[in-house]
Backbone bond lengths (Angstrom), bond angles and torsions (degrees), N, CA, C in turn:
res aa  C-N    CA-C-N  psi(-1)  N-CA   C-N-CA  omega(-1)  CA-C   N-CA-C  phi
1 X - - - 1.432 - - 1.517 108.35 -
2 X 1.581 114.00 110.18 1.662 96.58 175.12 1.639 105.67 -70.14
3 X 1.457 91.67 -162.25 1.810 118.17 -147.61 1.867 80.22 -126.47
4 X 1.353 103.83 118.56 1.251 114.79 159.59 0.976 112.99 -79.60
5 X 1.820 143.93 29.88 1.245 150.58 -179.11 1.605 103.63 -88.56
6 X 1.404 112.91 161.40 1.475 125.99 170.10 1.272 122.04 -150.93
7 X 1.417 106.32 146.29 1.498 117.98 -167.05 1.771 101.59 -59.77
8 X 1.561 101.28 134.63 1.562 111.91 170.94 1.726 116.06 -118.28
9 X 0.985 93.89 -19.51 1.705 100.28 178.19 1.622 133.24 -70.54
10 X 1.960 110.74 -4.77 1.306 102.94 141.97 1.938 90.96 106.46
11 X 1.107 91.67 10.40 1.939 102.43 173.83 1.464 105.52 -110.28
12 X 1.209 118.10 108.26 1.292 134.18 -155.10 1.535 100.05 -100.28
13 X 1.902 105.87 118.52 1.563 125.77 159.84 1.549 97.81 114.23
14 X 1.641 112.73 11.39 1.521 110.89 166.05 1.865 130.69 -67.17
15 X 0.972 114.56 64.64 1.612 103.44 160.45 1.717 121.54 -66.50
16 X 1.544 95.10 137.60 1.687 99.97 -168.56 1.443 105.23 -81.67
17 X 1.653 103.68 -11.02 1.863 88.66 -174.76 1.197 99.03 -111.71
18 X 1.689 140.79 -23.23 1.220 122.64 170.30 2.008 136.23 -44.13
19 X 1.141 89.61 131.84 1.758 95.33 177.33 1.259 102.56 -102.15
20 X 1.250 105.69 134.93 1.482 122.03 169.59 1.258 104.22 -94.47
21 X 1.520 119.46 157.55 1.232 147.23 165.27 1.487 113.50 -89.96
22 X 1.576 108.99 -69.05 1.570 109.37 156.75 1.272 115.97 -86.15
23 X 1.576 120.63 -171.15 1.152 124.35 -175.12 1.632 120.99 -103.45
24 X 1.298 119.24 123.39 1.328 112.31 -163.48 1.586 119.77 -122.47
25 X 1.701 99.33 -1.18 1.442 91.42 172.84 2.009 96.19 -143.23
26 X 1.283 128.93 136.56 1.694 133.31 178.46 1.523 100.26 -34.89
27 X 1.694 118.52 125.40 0.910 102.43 -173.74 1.657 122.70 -96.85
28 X 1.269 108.02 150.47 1.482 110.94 -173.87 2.029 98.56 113.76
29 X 1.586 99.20 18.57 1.580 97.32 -171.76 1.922 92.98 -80.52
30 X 1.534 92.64 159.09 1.687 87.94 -174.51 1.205 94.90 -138.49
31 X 1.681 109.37 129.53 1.673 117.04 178.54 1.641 106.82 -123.29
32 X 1.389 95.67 -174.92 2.281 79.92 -166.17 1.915 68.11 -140.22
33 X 1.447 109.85 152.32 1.361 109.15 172.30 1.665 110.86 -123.74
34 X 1.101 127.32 -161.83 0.915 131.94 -169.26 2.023 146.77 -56.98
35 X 1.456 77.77 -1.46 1.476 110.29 -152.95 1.592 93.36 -130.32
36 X 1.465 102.77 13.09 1.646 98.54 -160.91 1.911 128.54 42.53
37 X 0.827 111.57 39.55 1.319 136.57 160.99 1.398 102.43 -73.20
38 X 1.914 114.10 137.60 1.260 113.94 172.78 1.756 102.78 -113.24
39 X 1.268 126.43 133.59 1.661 125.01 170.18 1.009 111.97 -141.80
40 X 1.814 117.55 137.38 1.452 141.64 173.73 0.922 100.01 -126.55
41 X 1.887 93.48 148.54 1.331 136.88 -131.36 1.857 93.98 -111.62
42 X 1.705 112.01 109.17 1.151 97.94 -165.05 1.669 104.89 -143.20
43 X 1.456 127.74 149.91 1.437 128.29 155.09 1.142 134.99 -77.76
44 X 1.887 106.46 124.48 1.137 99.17 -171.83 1.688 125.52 -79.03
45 X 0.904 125.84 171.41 1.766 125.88 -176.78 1.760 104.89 -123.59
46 X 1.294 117.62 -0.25 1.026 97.32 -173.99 1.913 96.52 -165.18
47 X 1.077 132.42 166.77 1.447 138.03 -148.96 1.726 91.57 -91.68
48 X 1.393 137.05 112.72 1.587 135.47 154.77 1.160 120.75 -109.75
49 X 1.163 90.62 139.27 1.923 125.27 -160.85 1.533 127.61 -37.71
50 X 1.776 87.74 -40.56 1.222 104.18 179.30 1.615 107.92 131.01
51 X 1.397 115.04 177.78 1.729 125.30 -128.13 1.800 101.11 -70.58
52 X 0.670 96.17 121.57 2.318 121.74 170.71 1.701 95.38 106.50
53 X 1.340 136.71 -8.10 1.456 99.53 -158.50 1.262 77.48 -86.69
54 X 1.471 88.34 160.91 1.645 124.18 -170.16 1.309 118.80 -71.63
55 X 1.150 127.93 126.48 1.236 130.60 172.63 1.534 114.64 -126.59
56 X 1.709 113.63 131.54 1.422 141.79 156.99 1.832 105.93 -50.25
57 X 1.529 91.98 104.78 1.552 110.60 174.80 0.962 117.01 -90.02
58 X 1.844 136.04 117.12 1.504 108.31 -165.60 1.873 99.89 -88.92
59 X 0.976 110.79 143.42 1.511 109.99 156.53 1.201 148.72 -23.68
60 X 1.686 112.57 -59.71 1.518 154.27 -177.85 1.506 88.69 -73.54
61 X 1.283 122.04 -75.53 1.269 124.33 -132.77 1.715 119.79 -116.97
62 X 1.479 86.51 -9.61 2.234 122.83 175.96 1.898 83.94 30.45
63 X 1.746 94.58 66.27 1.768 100.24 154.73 1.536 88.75 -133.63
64 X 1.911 97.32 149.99 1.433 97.59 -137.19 2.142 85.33 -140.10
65 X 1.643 100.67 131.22 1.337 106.66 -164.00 1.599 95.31 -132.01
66 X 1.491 111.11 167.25 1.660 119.31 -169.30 1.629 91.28 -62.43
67 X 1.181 144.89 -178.10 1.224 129.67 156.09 1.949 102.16 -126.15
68 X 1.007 95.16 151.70 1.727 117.24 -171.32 1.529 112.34 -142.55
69 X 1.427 120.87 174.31 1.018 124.40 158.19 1.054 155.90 -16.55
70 X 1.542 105.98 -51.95 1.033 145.42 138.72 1.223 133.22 -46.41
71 X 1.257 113.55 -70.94 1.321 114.10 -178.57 1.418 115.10 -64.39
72 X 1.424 113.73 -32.53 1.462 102.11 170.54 1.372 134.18 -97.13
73 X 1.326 114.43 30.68 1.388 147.70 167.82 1.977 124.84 -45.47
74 X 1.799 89.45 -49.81 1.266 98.81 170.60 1.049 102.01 -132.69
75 X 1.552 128.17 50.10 1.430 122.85 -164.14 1.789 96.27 -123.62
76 X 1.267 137.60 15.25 1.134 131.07 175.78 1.589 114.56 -47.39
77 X 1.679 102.00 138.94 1.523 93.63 179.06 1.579 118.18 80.13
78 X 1.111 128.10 -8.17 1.642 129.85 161.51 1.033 108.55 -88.04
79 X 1.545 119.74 158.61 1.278 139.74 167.23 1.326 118.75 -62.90
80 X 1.470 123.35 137.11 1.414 137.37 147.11 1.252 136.72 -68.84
81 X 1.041 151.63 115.25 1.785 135.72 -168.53 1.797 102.09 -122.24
82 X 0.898 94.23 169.31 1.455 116.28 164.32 1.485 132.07 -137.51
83 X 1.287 138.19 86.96 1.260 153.14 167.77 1.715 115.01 -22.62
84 X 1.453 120.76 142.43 1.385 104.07 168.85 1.194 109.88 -113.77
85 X 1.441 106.42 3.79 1.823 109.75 161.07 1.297 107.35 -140.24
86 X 1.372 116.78 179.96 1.419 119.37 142.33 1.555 149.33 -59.04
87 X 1.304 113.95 146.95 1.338 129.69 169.54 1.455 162.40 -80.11
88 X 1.217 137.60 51.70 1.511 110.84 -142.73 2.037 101.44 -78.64
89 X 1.150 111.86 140.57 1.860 128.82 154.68 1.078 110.24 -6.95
90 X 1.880 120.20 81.72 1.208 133.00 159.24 1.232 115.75 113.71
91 X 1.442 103.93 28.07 1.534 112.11 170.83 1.521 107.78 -98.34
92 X 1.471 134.18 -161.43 1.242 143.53 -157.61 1.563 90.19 -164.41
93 X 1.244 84.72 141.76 1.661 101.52 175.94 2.001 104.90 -177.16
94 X 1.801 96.45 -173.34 0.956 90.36 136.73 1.374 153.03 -170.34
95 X 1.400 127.78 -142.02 2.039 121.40 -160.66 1.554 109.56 -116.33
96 X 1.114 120.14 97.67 1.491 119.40 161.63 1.957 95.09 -33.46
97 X 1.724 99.86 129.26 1.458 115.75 168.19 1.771 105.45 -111.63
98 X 1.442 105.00 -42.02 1.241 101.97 -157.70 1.494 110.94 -170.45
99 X 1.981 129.72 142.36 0.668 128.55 -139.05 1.933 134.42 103.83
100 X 0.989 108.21 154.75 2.056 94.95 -177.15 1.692 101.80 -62.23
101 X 1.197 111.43 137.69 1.743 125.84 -152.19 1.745 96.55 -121.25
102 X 1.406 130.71 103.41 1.175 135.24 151.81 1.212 120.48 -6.61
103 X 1.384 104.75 -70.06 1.927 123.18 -172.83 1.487 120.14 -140.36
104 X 1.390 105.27 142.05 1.359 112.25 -178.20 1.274 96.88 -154.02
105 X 1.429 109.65 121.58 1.542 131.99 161.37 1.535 135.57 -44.58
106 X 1.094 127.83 90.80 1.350 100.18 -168.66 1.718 104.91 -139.18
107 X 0.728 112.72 147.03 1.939 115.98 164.88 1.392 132.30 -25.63
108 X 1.142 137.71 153.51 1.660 121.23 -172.87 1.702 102.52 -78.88
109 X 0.790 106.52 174.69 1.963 122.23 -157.04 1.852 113.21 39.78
110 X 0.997 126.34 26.76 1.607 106.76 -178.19 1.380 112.72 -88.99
111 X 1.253 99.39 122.61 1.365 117.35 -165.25 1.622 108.36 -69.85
112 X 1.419 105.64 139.55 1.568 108.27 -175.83 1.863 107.63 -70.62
113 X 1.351 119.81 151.22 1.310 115.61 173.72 1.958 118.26 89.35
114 X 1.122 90.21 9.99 1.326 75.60 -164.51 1.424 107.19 -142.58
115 X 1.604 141.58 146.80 1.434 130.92 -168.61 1.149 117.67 -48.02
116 X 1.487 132.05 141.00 1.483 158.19 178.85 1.661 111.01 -104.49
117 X 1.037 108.95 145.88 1.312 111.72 -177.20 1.714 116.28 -163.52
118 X 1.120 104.13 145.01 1.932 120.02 -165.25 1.413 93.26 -45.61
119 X 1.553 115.72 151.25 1.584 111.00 176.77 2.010 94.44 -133.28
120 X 1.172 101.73 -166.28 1.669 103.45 177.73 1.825 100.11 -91.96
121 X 1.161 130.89 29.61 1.367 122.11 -175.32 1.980 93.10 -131.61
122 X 1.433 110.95 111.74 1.056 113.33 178.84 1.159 125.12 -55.09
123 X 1.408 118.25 125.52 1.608 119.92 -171.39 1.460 107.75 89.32
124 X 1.272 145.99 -40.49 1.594 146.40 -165.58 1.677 92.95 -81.22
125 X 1.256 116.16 131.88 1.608 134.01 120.17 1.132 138.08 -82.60
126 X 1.425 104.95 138.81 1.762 97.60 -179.39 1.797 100.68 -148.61
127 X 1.331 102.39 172.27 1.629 113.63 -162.96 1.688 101.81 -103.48
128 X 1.320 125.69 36.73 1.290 110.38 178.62 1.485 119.20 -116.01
129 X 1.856 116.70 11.31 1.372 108.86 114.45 1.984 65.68 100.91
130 X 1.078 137.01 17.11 1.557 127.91 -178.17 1.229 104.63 -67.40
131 X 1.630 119.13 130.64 1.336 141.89 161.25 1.384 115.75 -17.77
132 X 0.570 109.97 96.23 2.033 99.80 177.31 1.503 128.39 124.86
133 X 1.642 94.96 -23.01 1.678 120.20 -176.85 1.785 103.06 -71.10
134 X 1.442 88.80 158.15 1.748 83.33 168.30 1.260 86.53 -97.75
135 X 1.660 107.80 179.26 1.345 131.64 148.38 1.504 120.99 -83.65
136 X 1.030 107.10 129.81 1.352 114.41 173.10 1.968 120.72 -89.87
137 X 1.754 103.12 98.71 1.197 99.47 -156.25 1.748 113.74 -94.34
138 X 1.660 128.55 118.36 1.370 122.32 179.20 1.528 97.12 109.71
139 X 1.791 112.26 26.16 1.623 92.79 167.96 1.728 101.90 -143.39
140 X 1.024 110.67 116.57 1.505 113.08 -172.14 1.649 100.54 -127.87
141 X 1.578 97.91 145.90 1.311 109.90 173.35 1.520 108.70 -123.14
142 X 1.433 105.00 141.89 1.528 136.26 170.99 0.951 126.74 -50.36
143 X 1.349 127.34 -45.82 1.762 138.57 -178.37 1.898 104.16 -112.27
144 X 1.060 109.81 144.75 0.969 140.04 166.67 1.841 115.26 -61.53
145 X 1.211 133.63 107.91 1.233 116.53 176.59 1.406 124.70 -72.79
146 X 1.481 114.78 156.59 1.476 94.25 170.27 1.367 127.89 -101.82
147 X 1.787 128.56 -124.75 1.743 96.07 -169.47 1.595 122.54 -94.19
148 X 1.596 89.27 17.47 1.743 98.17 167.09 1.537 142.34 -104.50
149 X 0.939 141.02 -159.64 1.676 113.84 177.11 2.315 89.98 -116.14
150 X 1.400 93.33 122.45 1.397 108.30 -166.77 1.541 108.30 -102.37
151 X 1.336 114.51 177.19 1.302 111.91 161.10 1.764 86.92 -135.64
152 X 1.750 104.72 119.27 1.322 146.30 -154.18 1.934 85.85 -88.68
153 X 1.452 104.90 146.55 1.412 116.08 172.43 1.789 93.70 -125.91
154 X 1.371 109.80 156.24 1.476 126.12 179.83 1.175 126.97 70.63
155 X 1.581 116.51 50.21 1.147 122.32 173.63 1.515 124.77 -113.51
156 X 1.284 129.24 -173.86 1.007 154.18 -179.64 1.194 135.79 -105.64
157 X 1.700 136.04 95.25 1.857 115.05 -179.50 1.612 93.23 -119.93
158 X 0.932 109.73 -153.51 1.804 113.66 -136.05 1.262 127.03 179.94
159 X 1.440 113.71 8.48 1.514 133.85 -131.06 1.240 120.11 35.61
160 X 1.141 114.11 70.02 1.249 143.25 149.21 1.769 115.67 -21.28
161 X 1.381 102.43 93.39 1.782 96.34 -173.23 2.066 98.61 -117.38
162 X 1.501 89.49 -172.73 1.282 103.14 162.87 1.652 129.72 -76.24
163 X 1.280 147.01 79.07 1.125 143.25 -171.73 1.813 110.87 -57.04
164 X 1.702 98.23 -163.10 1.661 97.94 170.47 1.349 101.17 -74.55
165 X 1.551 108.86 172.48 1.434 154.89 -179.44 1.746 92.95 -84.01
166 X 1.581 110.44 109.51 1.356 119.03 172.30 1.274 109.00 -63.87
């Protein structure tokens, strides 16, 4: 679902749901839109699903992958984003960082209000706190899911990074 949001910060030819093919704006550029929403401008490395699942922002290089288990393994301290569409492997676009957040991916039952954390399903967070997961710190969701794995409307990120390893 795109984001009827729009760039306010005065960087001219930003759409939040367009994907680029080439690259059209320095990446790691950061605009805030209308809704006070903050988003950077990043390459992807790998194919995403589509709009809130979570993606591992690298720092260095703001190329931007589903995040998992794995990936957030040695990923403490990087950014989280959230997409308002999809991706295919080596496009440009860009990542909700921060600000009230359209969509956020998460697992069936995750309870609104309460810590989120990386699961083994690329892109999904969920609150059940599994051994090994990081925490995902500065991203909270509003609604409660129900018994499926959703992508949640009315939330909250914050710069949203990688926390500790539960």
């Amino acid at each position: 679902m795109a984001t009827d949001r729009f760039c306010v910060s005065g960087q001219l030819g930003v759409d939040l749901d367009r994907v680029d093919v080439t690259q059209q704006f320095r990446l790691g550029s950061r605009v805030v839109d209308n809704e006070g929403g903050q988003w950077l401008y990043c390459l992807t490395t790998a194919i995403i699903t589509g709009p809130g699942y979570a993606c591992l922002l690298t720092n260095t290089t703001f190329t931007a992958a589903m995040i998992n288990l794995t990936t957030s393994a040695t990923a403490r301290g990087q950014l989280v984003g959230f997409p308002s569409v999809a991706f295919a492997s080596g496009e440009y676009g860009w990542f909700q960082v921060g600000g009230p957040c359209d969509n956020i991916r998460v697992l069936a039952s995750a309870v609104a209000h309460v810590r989120l954390n990386t699961t083994a399903t690329d892109g999904a967070l969920d609150d059940d706190a599994t051994a090994g997961s990081e925490e995902v710190v500065g991203a909270v969701i509003d609604v409660t899911a129900g018994g499926a794995a959703a992508t949640v409307a009315g939330n909250l990120v914050s710069d949203a990074s990688v926390g500790a390893t539960l």
